[in-house]
PDB file of N, CA, C and O in Angstrom, chain B, residues numbered from 101:
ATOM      1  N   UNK B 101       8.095  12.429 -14.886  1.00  0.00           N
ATOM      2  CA  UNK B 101       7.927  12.570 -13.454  1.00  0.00           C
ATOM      3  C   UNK B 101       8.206  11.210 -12.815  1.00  0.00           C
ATOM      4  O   UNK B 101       7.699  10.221 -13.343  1.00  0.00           O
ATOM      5  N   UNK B 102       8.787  11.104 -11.983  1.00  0.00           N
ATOM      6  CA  UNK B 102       9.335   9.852 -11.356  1.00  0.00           C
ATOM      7  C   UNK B 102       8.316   9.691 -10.190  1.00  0.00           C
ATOM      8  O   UNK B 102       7.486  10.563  -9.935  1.00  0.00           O
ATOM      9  N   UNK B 103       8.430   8.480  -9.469  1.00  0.00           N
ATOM     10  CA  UNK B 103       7.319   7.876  -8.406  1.00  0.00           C
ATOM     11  C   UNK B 103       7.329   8.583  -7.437  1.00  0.00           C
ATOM     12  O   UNK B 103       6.267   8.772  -6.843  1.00  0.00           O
ATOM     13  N   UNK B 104       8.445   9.145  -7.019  1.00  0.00           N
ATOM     14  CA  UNK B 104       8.534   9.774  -5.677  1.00  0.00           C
ATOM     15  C   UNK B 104       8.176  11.397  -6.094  1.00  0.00           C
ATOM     16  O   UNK B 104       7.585  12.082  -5.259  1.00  0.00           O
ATOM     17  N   UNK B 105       8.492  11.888  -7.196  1.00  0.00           N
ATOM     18  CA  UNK B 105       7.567  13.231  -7.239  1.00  0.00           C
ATOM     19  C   UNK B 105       6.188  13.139  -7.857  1.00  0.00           C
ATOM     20  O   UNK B 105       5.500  14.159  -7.818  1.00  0.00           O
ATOM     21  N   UNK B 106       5.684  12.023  -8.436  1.00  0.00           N
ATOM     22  CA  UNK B 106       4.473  12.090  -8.289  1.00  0.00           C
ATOM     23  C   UNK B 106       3.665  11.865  -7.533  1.00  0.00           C
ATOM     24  O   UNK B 106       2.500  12.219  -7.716  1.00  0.00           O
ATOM     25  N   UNK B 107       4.060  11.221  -6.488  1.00  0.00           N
ATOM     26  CA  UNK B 107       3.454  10.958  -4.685  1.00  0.00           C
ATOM     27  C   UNK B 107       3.119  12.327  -4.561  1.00  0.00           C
ATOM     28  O   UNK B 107       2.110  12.961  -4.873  1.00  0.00           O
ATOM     29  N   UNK B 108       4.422  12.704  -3.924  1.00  0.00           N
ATOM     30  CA  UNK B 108       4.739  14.161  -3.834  1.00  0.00           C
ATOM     31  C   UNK B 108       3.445  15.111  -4.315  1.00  0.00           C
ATOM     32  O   UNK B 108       2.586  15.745  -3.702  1.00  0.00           O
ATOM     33  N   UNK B 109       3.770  14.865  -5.835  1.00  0.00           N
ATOM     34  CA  UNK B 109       2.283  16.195  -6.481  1.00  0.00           C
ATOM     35  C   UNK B 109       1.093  15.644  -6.351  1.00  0.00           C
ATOM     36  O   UNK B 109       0.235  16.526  -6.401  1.00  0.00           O
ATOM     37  N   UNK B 110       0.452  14.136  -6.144  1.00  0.00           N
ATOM     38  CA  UNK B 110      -0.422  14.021  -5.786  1.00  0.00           C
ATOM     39  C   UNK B 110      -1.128  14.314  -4.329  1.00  0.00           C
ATOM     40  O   UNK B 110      -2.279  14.610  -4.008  1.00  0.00           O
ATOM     41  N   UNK B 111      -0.043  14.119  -3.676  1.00  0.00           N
ATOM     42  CA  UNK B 111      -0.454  14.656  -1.836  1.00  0.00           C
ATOM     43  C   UNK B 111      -0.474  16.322  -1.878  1.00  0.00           C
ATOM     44  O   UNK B 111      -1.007  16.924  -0.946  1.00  0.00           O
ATOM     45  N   UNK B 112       0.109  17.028  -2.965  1.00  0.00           N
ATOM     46  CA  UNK B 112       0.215  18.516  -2.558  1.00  0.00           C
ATOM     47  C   UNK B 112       1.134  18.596  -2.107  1.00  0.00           C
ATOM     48  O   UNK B 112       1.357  19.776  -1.835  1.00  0.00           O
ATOM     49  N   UNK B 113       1.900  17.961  -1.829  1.00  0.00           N
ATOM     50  CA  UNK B 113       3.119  18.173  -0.876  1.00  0.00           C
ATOM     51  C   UNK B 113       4.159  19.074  -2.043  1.00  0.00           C
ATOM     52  O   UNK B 113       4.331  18.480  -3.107  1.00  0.00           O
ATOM     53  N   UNK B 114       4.867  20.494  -1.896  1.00  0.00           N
ATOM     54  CA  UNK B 114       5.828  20.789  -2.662  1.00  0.00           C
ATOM     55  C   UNK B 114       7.256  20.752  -1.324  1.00  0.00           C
ATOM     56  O   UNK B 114       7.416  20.166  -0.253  1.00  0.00           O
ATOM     57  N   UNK B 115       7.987  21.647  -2.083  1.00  0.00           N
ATOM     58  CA  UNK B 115       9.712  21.347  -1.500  1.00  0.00           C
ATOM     59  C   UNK B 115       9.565  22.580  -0.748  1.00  0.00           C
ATOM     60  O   UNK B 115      10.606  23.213  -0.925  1.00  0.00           O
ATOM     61  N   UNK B 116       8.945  23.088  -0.155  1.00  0.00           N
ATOM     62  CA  UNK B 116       8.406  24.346   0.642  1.00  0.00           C
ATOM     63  C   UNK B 116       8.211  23.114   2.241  1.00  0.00           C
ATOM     64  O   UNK B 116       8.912  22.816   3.208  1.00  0.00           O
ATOM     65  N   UNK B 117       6.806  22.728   1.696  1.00  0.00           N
ATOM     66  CA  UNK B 117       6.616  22.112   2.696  1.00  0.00           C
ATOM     67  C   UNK B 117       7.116  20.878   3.126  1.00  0.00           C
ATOM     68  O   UNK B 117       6.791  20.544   4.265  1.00  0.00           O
ATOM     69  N   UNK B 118       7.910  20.035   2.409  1.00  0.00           N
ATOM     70  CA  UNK B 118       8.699  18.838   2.510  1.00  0.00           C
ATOM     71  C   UNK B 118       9.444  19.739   3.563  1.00  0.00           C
ATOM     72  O   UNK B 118       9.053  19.566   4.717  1.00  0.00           O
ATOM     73  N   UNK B 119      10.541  20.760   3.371  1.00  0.00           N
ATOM     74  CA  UNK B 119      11.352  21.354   4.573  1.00  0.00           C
ATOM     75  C   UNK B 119      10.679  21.556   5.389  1.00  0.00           C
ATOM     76  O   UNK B 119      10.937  21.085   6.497  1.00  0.00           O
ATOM     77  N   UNK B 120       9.477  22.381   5.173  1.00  0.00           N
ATOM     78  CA  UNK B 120       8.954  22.461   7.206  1.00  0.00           C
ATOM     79  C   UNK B 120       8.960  21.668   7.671  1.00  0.00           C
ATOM     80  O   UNK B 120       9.487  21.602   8.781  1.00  0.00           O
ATOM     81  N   UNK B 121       8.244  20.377   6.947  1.00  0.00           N
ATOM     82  CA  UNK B 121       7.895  18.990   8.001  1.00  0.00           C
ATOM     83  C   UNK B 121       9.216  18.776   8.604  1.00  0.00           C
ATOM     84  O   UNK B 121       9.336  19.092   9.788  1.00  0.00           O
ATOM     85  N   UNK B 122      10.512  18.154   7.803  1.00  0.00           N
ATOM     86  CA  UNK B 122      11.989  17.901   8.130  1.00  0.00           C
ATOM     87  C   UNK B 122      12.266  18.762   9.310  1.00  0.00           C
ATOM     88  O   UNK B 122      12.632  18.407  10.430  1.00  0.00           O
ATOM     89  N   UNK B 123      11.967  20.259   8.746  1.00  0.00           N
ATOM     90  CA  UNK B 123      12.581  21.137  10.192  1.00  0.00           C
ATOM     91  C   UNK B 123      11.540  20.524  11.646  1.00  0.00           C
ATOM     92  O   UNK B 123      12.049  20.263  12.736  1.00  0.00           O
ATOM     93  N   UNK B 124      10.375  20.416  11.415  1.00  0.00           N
ATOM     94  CA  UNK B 124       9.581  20.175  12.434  1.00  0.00           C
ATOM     95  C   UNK B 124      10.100  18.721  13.416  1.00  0.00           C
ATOM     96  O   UNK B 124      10.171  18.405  14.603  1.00  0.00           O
ATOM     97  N   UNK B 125      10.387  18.129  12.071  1.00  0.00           N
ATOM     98  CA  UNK B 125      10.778  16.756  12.508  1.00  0.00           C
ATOM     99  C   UNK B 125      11.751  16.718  13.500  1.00  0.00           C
ATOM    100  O   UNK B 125      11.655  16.129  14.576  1.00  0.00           O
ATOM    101  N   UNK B 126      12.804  17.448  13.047  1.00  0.00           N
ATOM    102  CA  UNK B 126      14.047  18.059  13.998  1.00  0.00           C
ATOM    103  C   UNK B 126      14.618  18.611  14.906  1.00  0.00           C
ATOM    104  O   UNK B 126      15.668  18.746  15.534  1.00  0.00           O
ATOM    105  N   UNK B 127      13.224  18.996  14.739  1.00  0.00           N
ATOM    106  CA  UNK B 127      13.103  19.994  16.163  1.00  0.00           C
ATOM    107  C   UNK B 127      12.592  19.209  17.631  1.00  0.00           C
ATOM    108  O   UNK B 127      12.903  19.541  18.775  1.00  0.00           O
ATOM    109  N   UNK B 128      11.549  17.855  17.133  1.00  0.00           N
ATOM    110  CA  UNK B 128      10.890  17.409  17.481  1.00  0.00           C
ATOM    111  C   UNK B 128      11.645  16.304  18.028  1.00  0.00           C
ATOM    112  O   UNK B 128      11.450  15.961  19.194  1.00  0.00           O
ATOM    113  N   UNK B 129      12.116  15.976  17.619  1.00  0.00           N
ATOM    114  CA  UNK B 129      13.482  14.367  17.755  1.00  0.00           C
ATOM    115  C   UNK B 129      15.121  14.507  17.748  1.00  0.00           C
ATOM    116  O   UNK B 129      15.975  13.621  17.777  1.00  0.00           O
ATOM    117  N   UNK B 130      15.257  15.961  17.697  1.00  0.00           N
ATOM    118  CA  UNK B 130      16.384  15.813  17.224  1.00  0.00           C
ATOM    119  C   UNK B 130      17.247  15.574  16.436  1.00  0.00           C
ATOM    120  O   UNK B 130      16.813  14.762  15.619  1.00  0.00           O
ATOM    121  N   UNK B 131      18.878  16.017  16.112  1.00  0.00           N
ATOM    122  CA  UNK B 131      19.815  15.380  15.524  1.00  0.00           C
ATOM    123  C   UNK B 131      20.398  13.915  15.861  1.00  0.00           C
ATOM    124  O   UNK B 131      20.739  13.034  15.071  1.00  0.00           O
ATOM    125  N   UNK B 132      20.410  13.920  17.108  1.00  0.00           N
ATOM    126  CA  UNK B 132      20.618  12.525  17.489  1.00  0.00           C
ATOM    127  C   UNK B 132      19.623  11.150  17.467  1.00  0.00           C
ATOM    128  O   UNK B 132      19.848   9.940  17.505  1.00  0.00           O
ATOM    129  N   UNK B 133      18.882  11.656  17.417  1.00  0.00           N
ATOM    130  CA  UNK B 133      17.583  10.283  17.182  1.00  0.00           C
ATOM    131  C   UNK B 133      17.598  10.484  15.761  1.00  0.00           C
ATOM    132  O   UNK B 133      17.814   9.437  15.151  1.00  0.00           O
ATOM    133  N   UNK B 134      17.408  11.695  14.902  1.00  0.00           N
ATOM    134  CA  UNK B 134      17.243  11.317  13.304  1.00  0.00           C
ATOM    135  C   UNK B 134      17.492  10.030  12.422  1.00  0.00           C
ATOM    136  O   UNK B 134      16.712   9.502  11.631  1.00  0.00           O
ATOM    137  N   UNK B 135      19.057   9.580  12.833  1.00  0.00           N
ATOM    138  CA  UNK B 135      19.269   8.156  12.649  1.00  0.00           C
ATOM    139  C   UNK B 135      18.604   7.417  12.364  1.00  0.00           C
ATOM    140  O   UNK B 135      18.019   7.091  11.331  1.00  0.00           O
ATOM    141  N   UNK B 136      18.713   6.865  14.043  1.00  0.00           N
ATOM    142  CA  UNK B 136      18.046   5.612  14.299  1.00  0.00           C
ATOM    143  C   UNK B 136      16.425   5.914  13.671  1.00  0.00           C
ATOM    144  O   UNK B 136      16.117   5.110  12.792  1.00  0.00           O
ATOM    145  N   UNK B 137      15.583   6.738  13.934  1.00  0.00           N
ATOM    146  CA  UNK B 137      13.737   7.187  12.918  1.00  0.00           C
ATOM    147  C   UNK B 137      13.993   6.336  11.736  1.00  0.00           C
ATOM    148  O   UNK B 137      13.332   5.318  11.529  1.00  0.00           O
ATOM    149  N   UNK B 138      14.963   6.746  10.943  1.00  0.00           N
ATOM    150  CA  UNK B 138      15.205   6.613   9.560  1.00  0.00           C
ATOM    151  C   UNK B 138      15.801   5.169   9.784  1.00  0.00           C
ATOM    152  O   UNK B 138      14.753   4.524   9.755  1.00  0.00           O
ATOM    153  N   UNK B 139      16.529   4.495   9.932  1.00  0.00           N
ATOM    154  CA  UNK B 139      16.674   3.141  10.280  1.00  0.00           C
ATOM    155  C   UNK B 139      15.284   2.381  10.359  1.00  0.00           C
ATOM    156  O   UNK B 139      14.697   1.593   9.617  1.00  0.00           O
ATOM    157  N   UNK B 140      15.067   2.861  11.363  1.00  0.00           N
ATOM    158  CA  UNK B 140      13.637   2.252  12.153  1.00  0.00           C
ATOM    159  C   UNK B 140      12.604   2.033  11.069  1.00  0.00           C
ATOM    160  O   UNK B 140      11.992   0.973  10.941  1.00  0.00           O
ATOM    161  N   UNK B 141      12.388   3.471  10.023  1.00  0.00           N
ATOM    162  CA  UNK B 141      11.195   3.641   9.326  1.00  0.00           C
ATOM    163  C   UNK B 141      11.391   2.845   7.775  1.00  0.00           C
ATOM    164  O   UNK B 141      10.498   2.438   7.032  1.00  0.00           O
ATOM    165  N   UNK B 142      13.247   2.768   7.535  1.00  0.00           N
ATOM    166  CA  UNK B 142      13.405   1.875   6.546  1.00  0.00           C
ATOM    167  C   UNK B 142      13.156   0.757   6.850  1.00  0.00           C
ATOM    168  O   UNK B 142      12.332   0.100   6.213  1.00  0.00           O
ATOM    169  N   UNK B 143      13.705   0.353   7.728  1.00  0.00           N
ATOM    170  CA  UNK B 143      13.476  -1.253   8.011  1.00  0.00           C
ATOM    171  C   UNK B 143      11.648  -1.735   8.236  1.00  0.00           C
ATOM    172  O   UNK B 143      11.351  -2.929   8.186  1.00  0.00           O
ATOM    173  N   UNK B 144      10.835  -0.929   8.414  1.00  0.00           N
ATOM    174  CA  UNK B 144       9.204  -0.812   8.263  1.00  0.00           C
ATOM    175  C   UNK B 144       9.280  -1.291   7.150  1.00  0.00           C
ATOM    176  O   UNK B 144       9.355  -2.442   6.719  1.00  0.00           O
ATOM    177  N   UNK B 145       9.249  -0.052   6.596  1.00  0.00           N
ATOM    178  CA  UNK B 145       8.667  -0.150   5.057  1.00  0.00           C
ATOM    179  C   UNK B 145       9.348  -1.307   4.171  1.00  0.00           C
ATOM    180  O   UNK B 145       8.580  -1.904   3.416  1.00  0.00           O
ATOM    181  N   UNK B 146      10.954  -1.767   4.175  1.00  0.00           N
ATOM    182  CA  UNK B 146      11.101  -3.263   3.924  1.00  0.00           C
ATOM    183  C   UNK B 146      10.541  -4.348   4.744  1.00  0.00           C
ATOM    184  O   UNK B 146      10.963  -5.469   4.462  1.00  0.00           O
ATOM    185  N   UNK B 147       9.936  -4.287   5.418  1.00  0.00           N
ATOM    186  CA  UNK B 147       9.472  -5.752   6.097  1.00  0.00           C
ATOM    187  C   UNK B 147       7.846  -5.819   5.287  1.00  0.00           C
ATOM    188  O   UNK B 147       7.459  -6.791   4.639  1.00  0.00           O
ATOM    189  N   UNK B 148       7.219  -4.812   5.465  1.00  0.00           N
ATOM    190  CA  UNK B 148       5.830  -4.169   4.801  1.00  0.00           C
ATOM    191  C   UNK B 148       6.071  -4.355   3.141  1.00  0.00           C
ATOM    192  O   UNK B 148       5.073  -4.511   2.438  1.00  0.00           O
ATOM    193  N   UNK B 149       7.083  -4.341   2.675  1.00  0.00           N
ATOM    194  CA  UNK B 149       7.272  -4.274   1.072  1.00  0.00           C
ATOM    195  C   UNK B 149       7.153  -6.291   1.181  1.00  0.00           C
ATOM    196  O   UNK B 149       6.466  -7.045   0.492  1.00  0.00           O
ATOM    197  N   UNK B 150       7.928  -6.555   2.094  1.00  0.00           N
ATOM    198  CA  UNK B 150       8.547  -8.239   1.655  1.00  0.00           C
ATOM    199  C   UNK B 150       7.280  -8.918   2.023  1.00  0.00           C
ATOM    200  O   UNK B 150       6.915  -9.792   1.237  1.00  0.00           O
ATOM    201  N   UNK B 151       6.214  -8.590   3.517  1.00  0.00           N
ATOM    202  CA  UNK B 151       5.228  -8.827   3.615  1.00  0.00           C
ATOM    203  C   UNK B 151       3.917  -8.939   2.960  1.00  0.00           C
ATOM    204  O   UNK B 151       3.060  -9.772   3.255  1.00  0.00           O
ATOM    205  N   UNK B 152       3.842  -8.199   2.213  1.00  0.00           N
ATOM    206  CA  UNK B 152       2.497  -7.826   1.029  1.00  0.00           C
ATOM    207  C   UNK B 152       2.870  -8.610   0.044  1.00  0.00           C
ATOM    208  O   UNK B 152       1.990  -9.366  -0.367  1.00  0.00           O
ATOM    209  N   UNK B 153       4.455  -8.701  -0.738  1.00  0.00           N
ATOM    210  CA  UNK B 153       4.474  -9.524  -1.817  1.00  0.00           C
ATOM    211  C   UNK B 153       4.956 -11.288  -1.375  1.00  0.00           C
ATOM    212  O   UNK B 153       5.395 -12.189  -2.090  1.00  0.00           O
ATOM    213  N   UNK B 154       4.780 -11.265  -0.559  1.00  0.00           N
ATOM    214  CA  UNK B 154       5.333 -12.881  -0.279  1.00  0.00           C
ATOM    215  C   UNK B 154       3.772 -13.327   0.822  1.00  0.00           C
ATOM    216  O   UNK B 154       3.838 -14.325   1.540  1.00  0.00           O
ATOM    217  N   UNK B 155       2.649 -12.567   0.799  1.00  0.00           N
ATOM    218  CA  UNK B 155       1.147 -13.167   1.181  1.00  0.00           C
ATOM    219  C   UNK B 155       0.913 -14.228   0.061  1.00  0.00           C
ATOM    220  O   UNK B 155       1.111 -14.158  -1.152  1.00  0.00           O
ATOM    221  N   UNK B 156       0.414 -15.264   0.868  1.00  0.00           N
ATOM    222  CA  UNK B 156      -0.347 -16.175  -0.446  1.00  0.00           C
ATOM    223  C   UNK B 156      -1.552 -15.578  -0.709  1.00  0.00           C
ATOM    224  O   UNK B 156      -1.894 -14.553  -0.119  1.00  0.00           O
ATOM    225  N   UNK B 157      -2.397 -16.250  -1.741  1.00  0.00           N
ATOM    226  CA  UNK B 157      -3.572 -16.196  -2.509  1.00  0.00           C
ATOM    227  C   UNK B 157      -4.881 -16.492  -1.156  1.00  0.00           C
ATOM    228  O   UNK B 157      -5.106 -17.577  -0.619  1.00  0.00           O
ATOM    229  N   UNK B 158      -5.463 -15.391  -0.918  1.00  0.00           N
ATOM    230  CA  UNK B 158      -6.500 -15.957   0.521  1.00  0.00           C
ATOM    231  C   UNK B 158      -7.891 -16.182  -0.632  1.00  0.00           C
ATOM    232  O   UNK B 158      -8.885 -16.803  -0.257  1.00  0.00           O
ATOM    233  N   UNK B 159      -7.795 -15.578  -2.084  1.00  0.00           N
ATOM    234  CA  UNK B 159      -8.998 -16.111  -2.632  1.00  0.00           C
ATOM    235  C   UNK B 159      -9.222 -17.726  -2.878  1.00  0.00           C
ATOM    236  O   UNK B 159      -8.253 -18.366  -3.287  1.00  0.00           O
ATOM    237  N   UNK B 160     -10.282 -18.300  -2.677  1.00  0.00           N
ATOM    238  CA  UNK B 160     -10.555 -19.636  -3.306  1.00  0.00           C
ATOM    239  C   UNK B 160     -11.146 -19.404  -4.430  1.00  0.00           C
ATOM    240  O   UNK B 160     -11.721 -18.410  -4.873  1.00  0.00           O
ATOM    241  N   UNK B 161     -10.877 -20.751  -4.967  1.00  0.00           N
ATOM    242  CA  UNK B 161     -11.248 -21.012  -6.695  1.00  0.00           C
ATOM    243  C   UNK B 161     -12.823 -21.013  -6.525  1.00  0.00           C
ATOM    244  O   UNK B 161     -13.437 -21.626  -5.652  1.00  0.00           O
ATOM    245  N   UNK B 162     -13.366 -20.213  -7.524  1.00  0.00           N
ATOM    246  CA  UNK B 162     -14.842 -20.399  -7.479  1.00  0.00           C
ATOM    247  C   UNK B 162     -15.381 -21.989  -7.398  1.00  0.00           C
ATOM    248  O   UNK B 162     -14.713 -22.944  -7.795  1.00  0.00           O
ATOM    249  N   UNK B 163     -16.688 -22.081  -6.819  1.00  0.00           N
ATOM    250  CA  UNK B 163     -16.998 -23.972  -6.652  1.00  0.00           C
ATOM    251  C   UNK B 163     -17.935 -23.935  -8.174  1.00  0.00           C
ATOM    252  O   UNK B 163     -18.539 -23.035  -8.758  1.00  0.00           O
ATOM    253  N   UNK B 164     -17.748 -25.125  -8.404  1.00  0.00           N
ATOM    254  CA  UNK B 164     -17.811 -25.813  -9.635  1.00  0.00           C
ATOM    255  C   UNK B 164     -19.482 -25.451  -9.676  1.00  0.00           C
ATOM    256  O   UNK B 164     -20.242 -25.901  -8.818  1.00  0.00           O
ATOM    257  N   UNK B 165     -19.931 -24.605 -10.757  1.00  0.00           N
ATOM    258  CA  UNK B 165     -21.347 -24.600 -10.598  1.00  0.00           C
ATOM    259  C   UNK B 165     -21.691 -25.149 -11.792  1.00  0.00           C
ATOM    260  O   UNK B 165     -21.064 -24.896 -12.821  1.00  0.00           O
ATOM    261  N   UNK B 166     -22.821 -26.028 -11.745  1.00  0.00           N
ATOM    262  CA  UNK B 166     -23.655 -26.808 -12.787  1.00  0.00           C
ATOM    263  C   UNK B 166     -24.157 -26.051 -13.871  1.00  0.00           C
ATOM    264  O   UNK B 166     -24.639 -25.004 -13.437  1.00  0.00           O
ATOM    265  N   UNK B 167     -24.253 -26.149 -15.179  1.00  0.00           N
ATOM    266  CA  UNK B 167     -25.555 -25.552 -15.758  1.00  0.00           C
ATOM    267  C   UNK B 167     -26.796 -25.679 -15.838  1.00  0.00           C
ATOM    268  O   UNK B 167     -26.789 -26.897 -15.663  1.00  0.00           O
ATOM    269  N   UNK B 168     -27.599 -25.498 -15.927  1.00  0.00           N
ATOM    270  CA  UNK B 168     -29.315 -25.758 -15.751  1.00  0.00           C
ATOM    271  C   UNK B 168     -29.586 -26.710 -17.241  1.00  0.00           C
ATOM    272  O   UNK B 168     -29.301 -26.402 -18.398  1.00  0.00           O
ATOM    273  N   UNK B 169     -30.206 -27.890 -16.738  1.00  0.00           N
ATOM    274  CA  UNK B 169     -30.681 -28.501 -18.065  1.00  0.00           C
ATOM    275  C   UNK B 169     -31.969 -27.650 -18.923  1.00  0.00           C
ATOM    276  O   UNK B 169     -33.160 -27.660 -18.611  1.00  0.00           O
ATOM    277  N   UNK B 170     -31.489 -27.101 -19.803  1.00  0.00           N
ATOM    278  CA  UNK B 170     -32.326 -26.263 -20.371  1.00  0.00           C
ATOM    279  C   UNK B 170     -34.011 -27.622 -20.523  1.00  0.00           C
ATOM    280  O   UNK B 170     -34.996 -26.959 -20.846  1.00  0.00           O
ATOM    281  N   UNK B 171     -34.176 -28.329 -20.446  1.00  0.00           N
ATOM    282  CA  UNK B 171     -35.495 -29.073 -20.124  1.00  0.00           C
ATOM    283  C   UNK B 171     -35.866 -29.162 -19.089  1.00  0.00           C
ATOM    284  O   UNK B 171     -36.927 -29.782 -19.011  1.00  0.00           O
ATOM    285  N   UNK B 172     -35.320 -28.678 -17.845  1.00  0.00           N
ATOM    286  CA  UNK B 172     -36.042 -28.385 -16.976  1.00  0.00           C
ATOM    287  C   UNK B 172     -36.232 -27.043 -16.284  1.00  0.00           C
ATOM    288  O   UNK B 172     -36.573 -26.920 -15.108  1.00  0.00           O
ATOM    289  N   UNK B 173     -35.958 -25.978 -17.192  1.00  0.00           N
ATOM    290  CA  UNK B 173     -36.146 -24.933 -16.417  1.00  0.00           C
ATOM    291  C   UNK B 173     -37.367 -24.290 -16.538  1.00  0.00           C
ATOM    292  O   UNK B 173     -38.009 -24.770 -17.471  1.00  0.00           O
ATOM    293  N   UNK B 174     -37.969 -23.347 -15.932  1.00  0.00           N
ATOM    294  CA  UNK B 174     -39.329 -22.816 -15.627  1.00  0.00           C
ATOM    295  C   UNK B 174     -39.134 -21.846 -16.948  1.00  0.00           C
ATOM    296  O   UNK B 174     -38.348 -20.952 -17.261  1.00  0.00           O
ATOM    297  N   UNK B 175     -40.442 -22.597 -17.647  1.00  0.00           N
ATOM    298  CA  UNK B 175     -41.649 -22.152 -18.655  1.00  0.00           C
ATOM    299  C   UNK B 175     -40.934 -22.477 -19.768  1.00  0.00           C
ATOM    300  O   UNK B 175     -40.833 -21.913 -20.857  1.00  0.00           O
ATOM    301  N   UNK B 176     -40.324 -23.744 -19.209  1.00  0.00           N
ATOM    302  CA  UNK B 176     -40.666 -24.983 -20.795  1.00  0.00           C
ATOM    303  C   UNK B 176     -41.526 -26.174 -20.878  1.00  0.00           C
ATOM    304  O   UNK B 176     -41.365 -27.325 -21.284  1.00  0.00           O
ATOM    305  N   UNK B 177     -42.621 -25.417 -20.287  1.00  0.00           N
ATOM    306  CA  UNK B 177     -43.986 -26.672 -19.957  1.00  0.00           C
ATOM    307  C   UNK B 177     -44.261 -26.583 -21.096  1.00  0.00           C
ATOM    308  O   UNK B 177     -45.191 -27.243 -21.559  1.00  0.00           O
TER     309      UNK B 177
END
């Protein structure tokens, strides 16, 4: 199963309803805007792909914590 049909079977989505949405879509926007959507929605999802992997690191390095001198810790009187 490849990435895009396992999206697919994980959302429920089958090739039934992939066409309604498309027809809906079409109906909704047209043949003439279809294009440019699909332009528009590729160029998203590459800016969103290049964005997420080119974030730096926002974690900091844990701070340097001491160990406890085992002679002074409570109930080695």
């Amino acid at each position: 199963m490849t990435a895009p049909n396992a999206l697919l079977a994980i959302a429920g989505i089958g090739t039934t309803e992939l066409i309604v949405i498309l027809v809906i879509v079409l109906i909704f926007f047209g043949g003439s805007k279809l294009p440019s959507l699909a332009k528009g929605l590729g160029q998203s999802i590459k800016e969103f792909k290049t964005a997420s992997k080119d974030e730096p690191e926002t974690e900091k390095p844990a701070a340097d914590v001491k160990k406890p001198d085992p002679t002074k810790t409570h109930g080695a009187n």
